[in-house]
Backbone as a printed PyTorch tensor [residue, N CA C, xyz], in Angstrom:
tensor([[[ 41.3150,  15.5290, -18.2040],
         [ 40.4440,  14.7940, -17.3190],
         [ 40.5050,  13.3130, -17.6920]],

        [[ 40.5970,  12.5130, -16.3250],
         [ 40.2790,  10.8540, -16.9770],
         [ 39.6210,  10.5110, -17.1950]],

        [[ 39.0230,   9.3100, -17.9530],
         [ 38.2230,   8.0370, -17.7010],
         [ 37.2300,   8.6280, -16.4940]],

        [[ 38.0740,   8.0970, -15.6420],
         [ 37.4470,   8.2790, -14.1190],
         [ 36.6470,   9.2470, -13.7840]],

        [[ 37.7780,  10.0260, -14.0140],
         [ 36.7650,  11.5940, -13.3190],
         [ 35.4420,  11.8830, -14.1420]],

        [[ 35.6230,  11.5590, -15.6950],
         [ 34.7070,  12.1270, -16.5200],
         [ 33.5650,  11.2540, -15.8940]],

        [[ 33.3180,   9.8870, -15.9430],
         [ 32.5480,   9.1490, -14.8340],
         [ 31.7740,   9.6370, -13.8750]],

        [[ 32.5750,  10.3550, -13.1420],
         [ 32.3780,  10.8250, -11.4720],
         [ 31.4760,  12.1180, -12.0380]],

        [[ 32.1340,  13.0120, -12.2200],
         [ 31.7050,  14.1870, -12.5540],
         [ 29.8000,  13.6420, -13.4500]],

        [[ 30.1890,  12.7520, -14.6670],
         [ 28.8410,  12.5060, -15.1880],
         [ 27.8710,  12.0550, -14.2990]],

        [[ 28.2000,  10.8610, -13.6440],
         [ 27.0960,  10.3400, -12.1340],
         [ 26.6080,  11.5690, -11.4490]],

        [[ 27.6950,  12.2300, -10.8590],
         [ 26.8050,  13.4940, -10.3500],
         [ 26.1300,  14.2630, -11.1030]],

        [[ 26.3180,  14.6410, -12.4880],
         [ 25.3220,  15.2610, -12.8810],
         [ 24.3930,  14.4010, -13.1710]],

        [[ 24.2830,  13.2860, -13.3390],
         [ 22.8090,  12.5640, -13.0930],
         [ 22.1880,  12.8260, -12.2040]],

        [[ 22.6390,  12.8560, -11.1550],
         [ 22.6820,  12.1810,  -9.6750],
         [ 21.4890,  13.6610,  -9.2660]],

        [[ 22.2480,  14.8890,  -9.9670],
         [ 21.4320,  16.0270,  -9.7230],
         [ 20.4260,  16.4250, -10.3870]],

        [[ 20.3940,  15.8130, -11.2790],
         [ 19.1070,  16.2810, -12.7570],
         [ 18.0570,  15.4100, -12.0580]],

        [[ 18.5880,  13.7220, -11.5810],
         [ 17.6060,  12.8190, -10.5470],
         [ 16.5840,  13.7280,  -9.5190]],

        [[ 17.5310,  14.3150,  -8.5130],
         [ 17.1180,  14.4200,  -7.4910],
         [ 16.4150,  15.9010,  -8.0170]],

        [[ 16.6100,  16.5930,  -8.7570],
         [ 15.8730,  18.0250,  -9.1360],
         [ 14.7340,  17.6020,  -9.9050]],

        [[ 14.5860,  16.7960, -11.1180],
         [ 13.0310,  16.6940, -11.5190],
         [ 12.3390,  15.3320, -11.0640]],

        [[ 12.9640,  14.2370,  -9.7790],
         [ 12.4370,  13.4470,  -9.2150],
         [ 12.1230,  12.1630, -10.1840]],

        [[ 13.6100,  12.0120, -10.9210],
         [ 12.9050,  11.0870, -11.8420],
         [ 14.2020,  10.2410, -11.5440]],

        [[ 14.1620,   8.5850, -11.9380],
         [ 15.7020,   7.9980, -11.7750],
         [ 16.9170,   8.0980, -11.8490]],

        [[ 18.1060,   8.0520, -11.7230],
         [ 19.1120,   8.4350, -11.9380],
         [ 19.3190,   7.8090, -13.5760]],

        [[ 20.3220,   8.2270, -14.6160],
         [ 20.3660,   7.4930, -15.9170],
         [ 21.0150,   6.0730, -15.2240]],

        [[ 21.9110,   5.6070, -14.2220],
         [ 21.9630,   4.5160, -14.6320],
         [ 20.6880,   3.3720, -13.9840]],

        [[ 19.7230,   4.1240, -13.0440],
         [ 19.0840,   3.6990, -12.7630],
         [ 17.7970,   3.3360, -13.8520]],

        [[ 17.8510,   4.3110, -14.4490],
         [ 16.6530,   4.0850, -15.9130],
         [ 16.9410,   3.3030, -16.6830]],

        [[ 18.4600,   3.1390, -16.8250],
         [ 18.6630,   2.6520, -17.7660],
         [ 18.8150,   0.3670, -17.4960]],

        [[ 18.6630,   0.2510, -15.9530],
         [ 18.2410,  -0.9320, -15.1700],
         [ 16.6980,  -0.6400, -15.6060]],

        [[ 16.4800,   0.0910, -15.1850],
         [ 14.5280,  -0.1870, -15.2720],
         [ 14.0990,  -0.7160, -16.4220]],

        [[ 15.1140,  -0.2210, -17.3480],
         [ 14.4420,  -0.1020, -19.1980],
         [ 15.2820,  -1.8280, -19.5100]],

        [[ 15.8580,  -1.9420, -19.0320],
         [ 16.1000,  -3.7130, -19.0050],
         [ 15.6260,  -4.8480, -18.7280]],

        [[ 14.6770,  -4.2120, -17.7270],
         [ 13.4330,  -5.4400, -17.6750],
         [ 12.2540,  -4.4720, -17.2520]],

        [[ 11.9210,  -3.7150, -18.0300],
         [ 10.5280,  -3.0740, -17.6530],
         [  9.8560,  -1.8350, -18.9990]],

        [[  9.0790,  -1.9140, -19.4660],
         [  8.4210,  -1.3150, -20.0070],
         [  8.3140,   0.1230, -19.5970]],

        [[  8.8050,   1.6080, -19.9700],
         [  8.7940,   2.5690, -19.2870],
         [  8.6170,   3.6770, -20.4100]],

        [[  7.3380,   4.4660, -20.1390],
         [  6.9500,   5.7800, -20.4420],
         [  8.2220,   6.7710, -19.6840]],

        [[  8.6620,   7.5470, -21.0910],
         [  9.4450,   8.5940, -20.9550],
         [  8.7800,   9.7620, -22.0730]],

        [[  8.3330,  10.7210, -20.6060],
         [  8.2320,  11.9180, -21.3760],
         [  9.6330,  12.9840, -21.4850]],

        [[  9.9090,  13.8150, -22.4170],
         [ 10.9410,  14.4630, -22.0690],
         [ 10.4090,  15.3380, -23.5400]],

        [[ 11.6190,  16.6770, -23.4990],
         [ 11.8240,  17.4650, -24.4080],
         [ 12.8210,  17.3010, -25.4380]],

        [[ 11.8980,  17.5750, -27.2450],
         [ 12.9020,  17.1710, -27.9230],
         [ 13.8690,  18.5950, -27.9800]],

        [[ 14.9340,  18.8970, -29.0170],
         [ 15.9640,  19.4970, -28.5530],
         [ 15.0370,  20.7380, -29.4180]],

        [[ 14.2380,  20.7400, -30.2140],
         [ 13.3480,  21.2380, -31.2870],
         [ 12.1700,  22.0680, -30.1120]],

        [[ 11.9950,  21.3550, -28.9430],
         [ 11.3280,  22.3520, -27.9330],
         [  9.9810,  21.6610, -27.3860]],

        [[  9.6770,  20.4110, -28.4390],
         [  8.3750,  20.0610, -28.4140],
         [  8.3450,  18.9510, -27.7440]],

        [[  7.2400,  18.3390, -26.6700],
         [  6.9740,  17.0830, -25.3830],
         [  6.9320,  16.0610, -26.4400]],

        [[  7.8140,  14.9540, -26.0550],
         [  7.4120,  13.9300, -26.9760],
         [  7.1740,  12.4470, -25.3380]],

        [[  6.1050,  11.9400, -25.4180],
         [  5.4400,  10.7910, -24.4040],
         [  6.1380,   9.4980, -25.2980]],

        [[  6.6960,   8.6950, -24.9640],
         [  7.4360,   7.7150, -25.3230],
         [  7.5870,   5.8000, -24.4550]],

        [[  6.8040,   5.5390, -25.0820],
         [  6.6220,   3.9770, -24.4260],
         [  8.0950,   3.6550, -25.1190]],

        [[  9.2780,   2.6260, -23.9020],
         [ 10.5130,   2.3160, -24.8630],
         [ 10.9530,   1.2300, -23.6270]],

        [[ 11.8840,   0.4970, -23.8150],
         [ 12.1210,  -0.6120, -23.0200],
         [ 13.5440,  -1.2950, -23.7610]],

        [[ 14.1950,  -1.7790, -22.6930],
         [ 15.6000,  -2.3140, -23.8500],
         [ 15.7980,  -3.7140, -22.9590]],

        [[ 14.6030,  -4.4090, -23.1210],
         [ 14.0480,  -5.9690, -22.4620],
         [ 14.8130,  -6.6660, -23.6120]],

        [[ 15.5080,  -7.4400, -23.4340],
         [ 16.3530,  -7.9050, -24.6400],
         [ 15.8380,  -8.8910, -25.2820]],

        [[ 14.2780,  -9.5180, -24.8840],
         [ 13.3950, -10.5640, -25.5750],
         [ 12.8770,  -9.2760, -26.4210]],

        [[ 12.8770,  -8.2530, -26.4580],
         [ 11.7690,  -7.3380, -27.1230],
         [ 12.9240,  -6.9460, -28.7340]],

        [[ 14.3840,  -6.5680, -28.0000],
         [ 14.6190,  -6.3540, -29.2380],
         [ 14.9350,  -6.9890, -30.4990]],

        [[ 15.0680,  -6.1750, -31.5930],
         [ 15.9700,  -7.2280, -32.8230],
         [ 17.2910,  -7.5400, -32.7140]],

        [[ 17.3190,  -8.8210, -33.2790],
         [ 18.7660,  -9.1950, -33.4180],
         [ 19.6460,  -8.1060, -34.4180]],

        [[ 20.4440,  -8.2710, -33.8950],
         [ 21.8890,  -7.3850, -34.3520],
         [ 22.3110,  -7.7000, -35.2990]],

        [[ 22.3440,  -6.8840, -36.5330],
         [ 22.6220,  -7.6490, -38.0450],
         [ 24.1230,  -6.3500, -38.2950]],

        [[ 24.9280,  -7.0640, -39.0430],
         [ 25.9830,  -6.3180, -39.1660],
         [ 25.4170,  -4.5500, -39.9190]],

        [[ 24.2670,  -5.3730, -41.2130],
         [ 23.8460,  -4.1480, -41.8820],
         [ 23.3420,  -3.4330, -41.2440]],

        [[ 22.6510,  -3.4710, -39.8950],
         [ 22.2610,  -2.0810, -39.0140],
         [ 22.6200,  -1.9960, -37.8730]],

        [[ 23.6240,  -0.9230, -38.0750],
         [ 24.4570,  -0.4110, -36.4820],
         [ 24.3140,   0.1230, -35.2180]],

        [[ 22.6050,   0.2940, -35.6410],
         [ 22.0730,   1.2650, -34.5960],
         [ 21.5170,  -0.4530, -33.8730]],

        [[ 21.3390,  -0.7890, -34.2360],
         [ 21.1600,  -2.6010, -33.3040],
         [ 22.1310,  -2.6450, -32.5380]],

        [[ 23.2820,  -2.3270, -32.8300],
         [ 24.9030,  -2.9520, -32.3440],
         [ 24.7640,  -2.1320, -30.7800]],

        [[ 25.1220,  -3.3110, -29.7920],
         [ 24.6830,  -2.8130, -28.3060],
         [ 26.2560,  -1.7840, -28.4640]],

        [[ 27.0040,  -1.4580, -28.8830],
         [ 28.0890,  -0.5510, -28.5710],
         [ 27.7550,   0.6010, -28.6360]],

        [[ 27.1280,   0.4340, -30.3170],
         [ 26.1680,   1.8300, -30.5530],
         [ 25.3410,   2.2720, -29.5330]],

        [[ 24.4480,   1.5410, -28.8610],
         [ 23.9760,   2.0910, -28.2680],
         [ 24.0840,   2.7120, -26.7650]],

        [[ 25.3630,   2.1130, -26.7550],
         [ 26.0280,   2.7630, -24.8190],
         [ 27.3300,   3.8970, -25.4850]],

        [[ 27.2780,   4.3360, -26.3100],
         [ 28.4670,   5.5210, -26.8750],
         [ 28.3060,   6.8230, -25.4750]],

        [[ 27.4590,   7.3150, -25.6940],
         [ 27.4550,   8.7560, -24.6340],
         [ 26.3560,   8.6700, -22.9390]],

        [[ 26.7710,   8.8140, -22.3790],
         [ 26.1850,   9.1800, -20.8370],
         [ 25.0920,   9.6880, -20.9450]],

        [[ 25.3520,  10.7010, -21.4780],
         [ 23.9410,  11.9680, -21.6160],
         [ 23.1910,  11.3530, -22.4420]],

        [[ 23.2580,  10.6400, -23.6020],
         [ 22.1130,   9.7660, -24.1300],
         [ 21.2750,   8.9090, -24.2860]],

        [[ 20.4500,   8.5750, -24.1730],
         [ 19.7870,   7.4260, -23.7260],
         [ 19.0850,   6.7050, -24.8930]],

        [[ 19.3370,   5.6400, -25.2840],
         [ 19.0770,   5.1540, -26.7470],
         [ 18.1950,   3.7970, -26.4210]],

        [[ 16.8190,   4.0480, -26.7040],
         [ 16.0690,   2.6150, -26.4360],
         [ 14.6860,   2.2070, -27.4780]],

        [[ 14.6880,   1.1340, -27.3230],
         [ 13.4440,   0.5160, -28.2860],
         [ 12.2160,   1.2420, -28.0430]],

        [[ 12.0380,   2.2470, -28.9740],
         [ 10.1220,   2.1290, -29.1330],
         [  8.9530,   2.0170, -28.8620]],

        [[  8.3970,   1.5780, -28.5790],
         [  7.5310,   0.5960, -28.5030],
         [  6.4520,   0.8040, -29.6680]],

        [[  6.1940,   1.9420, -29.6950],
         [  4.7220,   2.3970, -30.9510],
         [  5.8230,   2.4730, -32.2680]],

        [[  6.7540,   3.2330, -32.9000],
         [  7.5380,   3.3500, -33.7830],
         [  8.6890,   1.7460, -33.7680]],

        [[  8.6380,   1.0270, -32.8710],
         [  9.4120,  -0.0700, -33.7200],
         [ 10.4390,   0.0630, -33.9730]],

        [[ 11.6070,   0.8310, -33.2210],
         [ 12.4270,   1.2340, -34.1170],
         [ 13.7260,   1.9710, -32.6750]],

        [[ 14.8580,   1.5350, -32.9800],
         [ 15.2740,   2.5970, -31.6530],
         [ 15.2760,   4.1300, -32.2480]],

        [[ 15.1380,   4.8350, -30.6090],
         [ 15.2860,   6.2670, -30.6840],
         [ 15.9710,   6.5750, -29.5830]],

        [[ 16.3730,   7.5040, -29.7300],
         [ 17.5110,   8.2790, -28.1180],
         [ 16.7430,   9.8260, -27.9610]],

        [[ 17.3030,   9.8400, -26.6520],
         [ 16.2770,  11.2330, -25.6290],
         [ 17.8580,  11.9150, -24.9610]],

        [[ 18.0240,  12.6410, -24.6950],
         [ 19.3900,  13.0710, -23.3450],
         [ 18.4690,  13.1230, -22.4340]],

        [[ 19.4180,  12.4630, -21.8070],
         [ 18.8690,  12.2530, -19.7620],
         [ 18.0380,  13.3130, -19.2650]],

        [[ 19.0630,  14.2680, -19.6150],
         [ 18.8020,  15.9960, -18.6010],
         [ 17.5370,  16.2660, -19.2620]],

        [[ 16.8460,  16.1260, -20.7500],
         [ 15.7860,  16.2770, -20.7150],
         [ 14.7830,  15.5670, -20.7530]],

        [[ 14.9240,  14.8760, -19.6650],
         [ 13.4410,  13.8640, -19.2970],
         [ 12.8260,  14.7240, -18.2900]],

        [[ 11.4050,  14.6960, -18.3870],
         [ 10.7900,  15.7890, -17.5720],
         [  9.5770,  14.2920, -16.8060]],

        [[  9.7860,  13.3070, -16.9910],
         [  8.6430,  12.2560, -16.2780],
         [  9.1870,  10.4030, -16.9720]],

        [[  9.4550,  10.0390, -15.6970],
         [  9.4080,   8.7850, -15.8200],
         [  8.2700,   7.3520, -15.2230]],

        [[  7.6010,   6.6530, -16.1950],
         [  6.5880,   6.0430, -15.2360],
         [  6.7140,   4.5130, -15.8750]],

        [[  6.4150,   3.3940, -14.9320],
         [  6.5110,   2.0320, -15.3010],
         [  4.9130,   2.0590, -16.2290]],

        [[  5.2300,   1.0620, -17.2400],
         [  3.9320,   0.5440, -17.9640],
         [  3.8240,  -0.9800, -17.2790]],

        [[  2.5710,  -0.9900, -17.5430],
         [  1.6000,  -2.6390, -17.2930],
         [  1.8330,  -3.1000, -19.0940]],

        [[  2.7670,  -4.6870, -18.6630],
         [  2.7210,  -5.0540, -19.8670],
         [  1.8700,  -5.3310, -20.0980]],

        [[  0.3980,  -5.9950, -19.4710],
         [ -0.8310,  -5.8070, -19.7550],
         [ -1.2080,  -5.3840, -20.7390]],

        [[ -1.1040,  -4.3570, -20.1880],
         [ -1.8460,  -3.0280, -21.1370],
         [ -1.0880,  -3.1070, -22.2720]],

        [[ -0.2530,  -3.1930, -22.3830],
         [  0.6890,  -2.7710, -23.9640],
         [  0.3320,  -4.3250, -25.3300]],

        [[ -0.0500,  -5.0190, -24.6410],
         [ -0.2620,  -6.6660, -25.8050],
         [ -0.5850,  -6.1490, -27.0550]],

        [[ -1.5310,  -5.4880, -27.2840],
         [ -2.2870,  -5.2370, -28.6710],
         [ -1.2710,  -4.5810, -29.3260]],

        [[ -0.5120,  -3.4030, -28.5870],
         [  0.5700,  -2.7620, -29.3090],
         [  1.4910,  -3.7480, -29.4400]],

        [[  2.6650,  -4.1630, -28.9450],
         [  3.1220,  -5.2420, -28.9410],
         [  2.9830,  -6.3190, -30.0790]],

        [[  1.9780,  -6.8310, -30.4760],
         [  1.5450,  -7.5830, -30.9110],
         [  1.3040,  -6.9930, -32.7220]],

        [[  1.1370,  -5.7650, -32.9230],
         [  0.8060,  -5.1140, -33.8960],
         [  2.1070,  -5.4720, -34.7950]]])
């Protein structure tokens, strides 16, 4: 399989995990989470709901230091199915797979300052 197809084939399975639990497509989340603050609930692989404030606003994150790789934007676009973003309560990146996001919702940066700010 190519490049290409593996592409094609991955979009559609976004495209269907989207339209079956009504939540963005990954490359669409993954625009939202670039300039927007976004609650992701989903399942960890362990079985248990984890609710997740995370955003990959590039004023929000840390600079990229050679000593940590998980900063390095390469690291973080490696796989389709994964979705690797800043935090917001833990400080820290974490990754979810697409297919198990079970709820996507915009936050009020409003609301988030005190956290933020912590």
């Amino acid at each position: 399989m190519t490049n290409t197809e593996t592409a094609t084939t991955e979009s559609l399975a976004s495209e269907a995990v989207a339209n079956l639990k009504g939540i963005p497509t990954r490359k669409a989340l993954m625009e939202m989470l670039r300039n927007e603050v976004v609650e992701v609930t989903f399942t960890k692989l362990n079985g248990d709901k984890r609710i997740m404030p995370c955003t990959l606003i590039p004023s929000m994150l840390p600079a990229a230091t050679k000593d940590d790789a998980v900063t390095q934007k390469k690291v973080r676009e490696v796989s389709d199915k994964v979705c690797a973003v800043w935090a917001i309560e833990s400080k820290g990146f974490r990754s979810f797979r697409y297919d198990r996001i079970d709820k996507v919702e915009k936050l009020n940066l409003d609301n988030l300052v005190g956290e933020l700010d912590a």
